[in-house]
C-alpha positions in Angstrom: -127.4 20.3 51.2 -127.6 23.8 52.1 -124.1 24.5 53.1 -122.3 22.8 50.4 -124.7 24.4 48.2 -123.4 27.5 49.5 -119.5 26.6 49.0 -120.1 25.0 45.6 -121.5 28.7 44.8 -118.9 30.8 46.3 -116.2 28.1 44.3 -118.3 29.4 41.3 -118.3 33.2 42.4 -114.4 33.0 43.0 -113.6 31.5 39.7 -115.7 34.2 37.6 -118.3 31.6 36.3 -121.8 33.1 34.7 -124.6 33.4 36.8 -126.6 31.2 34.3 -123.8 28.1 34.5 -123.8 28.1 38.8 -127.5 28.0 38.3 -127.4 24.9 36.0 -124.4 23.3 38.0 -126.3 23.7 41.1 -129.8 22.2 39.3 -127.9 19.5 38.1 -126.4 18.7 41.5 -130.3 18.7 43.1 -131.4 16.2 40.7 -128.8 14.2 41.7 -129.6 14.6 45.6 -133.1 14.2 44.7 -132.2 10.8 43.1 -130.3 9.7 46.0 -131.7 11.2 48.9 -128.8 11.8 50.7 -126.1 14.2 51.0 -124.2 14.5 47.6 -120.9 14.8 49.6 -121.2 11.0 50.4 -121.5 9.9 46.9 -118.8 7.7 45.7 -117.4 7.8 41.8 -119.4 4.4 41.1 -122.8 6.3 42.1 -122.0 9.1 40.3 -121.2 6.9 37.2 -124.5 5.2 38.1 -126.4 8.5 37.5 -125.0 9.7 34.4 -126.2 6.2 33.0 -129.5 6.6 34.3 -129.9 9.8 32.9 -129.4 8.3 29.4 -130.5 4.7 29.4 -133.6 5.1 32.0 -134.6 8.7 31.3 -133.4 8.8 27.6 -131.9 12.6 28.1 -129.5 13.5 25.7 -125.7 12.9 25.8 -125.4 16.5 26.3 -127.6 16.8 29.0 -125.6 14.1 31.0 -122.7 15.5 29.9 -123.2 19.1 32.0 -124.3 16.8 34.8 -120.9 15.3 34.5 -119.1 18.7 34.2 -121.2 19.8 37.3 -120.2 16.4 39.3 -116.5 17.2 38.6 -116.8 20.8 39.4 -118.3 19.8 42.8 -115.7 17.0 43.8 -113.0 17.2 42.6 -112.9 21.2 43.0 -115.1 21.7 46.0 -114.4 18.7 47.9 -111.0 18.1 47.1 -111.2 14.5 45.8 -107.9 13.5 43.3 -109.0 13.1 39.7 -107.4 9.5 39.9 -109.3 8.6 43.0 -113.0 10.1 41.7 -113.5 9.7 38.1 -116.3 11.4 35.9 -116.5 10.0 32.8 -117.9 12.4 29.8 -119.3 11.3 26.6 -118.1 12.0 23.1 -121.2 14.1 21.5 -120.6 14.6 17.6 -120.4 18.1 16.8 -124.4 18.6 14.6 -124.1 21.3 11.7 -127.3 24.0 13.0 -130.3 24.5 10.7 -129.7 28.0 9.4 -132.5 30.3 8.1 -132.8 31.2 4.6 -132.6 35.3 4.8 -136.2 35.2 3.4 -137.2 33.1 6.5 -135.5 35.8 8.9 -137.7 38.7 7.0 -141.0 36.1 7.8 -139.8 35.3 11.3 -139.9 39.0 12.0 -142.8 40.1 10.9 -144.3 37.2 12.3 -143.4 38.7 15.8 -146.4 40.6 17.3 -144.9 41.9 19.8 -142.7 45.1 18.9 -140.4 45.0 22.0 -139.6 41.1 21.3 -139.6 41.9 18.0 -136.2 44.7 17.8 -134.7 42.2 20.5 -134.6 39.1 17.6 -133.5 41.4 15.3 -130.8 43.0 17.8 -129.4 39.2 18.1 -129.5 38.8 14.5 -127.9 42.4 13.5 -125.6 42.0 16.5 -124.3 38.2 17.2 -125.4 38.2 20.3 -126.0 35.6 22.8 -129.8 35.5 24.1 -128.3 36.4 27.9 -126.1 39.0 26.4 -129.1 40.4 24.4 -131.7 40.4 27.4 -129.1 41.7 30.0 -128.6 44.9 27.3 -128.8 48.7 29.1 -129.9 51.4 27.2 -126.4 52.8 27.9 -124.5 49.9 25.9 -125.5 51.5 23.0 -123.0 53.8 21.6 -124.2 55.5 18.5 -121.7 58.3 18.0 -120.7 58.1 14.5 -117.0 58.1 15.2 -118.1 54.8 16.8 -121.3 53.0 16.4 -121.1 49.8 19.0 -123.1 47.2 21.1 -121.0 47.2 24.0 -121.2 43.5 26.1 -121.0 44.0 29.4 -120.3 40.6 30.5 -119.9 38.4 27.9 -119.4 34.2 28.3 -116.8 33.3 31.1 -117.3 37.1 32.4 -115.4 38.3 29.1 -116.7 42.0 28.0 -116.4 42.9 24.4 -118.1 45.5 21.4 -119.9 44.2 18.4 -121.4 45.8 15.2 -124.2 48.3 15.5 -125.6 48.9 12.1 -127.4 52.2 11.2 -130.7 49.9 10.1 -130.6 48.6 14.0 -129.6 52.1 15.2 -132.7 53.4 14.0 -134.7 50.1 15.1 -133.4 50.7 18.5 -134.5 54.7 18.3 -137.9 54.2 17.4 -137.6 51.5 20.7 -136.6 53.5 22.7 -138.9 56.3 21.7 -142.2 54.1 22.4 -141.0 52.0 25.2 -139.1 54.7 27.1 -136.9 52.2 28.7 -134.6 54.0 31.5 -132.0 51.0 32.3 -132.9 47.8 30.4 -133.4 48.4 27.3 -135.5 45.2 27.0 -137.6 44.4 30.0 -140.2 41.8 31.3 -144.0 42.7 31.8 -143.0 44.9 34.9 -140.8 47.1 32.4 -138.5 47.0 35.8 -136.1 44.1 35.1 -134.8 42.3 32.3 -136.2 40.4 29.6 -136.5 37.1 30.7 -134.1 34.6 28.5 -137.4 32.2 28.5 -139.5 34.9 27.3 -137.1 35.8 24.0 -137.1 31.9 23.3 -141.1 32.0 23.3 -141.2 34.9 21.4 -139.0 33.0 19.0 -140.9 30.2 18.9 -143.9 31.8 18.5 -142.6 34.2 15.4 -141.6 30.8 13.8 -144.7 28.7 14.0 -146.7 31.5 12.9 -144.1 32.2 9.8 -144.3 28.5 9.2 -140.7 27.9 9.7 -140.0 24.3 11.1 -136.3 24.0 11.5 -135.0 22.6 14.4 -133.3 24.6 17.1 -134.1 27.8 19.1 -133.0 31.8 19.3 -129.4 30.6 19.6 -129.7 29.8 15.8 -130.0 34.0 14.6 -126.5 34.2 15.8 -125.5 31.2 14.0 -126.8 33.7 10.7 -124.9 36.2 12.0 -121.8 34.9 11.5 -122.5 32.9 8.5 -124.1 35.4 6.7 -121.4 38.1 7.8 -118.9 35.3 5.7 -121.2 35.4 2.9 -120.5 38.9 2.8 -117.0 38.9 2.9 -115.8 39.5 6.4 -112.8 38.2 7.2 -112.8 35.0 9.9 -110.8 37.2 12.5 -113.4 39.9 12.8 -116.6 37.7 13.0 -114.4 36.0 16.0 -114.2 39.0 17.4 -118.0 40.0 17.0 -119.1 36.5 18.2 -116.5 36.4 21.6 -115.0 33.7 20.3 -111.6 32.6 22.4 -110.4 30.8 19.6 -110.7 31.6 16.1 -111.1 27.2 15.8 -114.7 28.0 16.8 -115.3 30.4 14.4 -114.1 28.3 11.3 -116.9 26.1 11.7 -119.3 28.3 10.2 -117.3 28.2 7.0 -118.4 24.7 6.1 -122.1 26.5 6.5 -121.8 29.4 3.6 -123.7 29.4 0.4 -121.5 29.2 -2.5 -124.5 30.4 -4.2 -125.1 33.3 -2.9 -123.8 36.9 -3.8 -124.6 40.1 -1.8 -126.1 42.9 -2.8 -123.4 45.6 -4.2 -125.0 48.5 -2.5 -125.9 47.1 1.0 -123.1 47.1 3.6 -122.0 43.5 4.4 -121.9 44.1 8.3 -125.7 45.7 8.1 -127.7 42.5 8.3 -130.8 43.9 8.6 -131.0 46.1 5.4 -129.5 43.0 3.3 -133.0 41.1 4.1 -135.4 40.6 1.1 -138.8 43.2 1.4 -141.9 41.3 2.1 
């Protein structure tokens, strides 16, 4: 498998794709092999059809799960091997969009001082203050943060689908982010594994969030991904327009963005003297 391993990756490379979706288009492709036992290029559409069942009715993954398998079967013959979409069918499922489970704003102000860890701790509330993705958060270098007052941004680098973008730096994460720096003394990741040499490890924020939530006692279902779902529907709450928060979150159409309107609070009412885009200083004192 190794040399259409290595053209499925440089189809990848050529088209701009993120390093973390050739990683799981290339995993999902092994698990295939690895269920066949044979080379994938042989497969015909009925075995690949064959697998995507068994991935749901045998192994009981979710629909969503099968359905990047599916996205990584196309990918792989109909792109890389040059089979006709007529000829080499993937069928996909239809996966109902679920509404997340956001976190009350006193849950986010017990979440984080449930973190222990101070490092882990200024990157949850980076995501939160910022929108972020958790790749786009870990792959952050101290030089993405532009704090001149004539600007004040979080500059993405490389963004989903390679896309580069700037989102909100607050002055209450500006100052989170000095005192950071000041004690970690970070010179090119500004969040970094245990070797303080590369990158924070995506796995290691999602423990660290985890972790900060079963000590706070907070049981809602999803992972890190769910601070930027606050972002954007507390930035709403706050009177932001739709077009900017689309902007913020790297949205390519502003469709994705008006989902979060169906999750505001028509209850709630911010604080007059708190800045709507400053997250962090709008969160209750514990």
């Amino acid at each position: 498998m190794t040399e259409l391993r290595q053209r499925m990756l440089d189809a990848m490379m050529q088209r701009g794709f993120a390093p973390r979706t050739q990683e799981s288009y290339v995993q999902a492709i092994r698990r295939m092999a690895k269920y066949y036992r044979r080379d994938p290029a042989t497969y015909t559409s009925e075995e690949v059809q064959a697998y995507l069942l068994h991935m749901v009715k045998d192994r009981q993954l979710s629909y969503s799960t099968m359905n990047q398998a599916a996205c990584a079967a196309q990918f792989l013959f109909q792109t890389v091997l040059g089979h006709r979409p007529e000829h080499f069918q993937v069928c996909f499922a239809k996966v109902a969009a679920k509404q997340p489970e956001l976190l009350a704003r006193e849950e986010i102000a017990r979440l984080f001082a449930a973190c222990p860890h101070p490092a882990r701790r200024v990157l949850l509330q980076t995501i939160y203050a910022t929108g972020l993705r958790v790749s786009e958060a870990c792959a952050l270098k101290v030089s993405d943060i532009d704090s001149h007052r004539d600007r004040m941004c979080v500059r993405v680098d490389c963004g989903k689908g390679g896309k580069g973008r700037y989102t909100v730096l607050s002055p209450t994460l500006l100052e989170l982010l000095r005192y950071h720096v000041r004690c970690e003394r970070p010179t090119t990741w500004l969040f970094t594994d245990n070797s303080a040499k590369q990158p924070m490890y995506i796995d290691m924020a999602q423990r660290a969030y985890r972790g900060a939530c079963a000590r706070a006692g907070i049981t809602k279902i999803g992972g890190i991904h769910t601070l930027r779902h606050d972002f954007a529907t507390h930035l709403l709450e706050g009177g932001v327009d739709l077009y900017t928060i689309q902007k913020l979150l790297g949205h390519g159409h502003i469709s994705t963005t008006a989902r979060y309107l169906h999750l505001i609070s028509p209850q709630f009412r911010p604080p007059k003297d708190v800045d709507p885009l400053d997250l962090l200083a709008g969160l209750p004192k514990l």
